[in-house]
N, C-alpha and C positions, 0 to 999 in steps of 0.2 A: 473503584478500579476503572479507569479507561484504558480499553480495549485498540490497539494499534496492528492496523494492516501496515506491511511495504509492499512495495513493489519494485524491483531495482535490478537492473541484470547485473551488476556487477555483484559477484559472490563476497568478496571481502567488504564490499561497504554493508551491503543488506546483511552479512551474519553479524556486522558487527553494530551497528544499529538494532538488530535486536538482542543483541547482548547487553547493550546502554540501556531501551526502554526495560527490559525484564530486570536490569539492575536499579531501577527507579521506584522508589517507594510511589504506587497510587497508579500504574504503567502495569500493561502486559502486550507484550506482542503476540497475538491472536493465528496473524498470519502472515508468509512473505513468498513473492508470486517472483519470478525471475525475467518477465514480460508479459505482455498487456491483454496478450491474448488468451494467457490458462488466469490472472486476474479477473477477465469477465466473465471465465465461466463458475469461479469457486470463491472470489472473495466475498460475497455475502453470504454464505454460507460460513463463513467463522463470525459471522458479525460486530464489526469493527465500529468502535466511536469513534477513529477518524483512519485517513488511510495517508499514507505519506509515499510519494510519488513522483519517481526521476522524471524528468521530459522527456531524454534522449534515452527509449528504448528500441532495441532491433523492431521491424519488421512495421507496430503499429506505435506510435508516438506517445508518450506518456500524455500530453495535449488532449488527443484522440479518445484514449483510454477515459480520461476524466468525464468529455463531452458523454461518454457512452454511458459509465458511471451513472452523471448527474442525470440519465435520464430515467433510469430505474429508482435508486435514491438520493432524490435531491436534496435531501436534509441532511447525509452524510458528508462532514467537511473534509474535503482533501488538499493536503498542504505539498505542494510542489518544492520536486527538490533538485538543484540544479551543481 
């Protein structure tokens, strides 16, 4: 099973995104943050095999989010979504 974070402010892409991964044989959607800043305080705590990541979020940048991300776990891949 791989384990998928989002993170996406828009509510209709992010529920429905993880309505696709959870509808995917081998997929579970773990977790999904609504911007970047409640992401770094709680998505390792659902511990995610990879995290899937708008660029254009309010306040701090999906970009930014990642940099901050990759400093705690760098081995975690995060796949940018535009």
């Amino acid at each position: 099973m791989i384990n998928v974070a989002i993170v996406e402010d828009n509510v209709e892409i992010r529920e429905g995104l993880a309505v696709l991964i959870n509808g995917s044989v081998g997929f579970h959607c773990v977790a999904t943050f609504a911007n970047a800043e409640d992401a770094l305080l709680d998505l390792f705590k659902a511990r995610p095999d990879v995290v899937l990541m708008d660029i254009n979020l309010p306040r701090m940048s999906g970009i930014e989010c990642t940099r901050r991300l990759k400093e705690r776990q760098p081995d975690v891949p995060i796949m940018m979504l535009t």
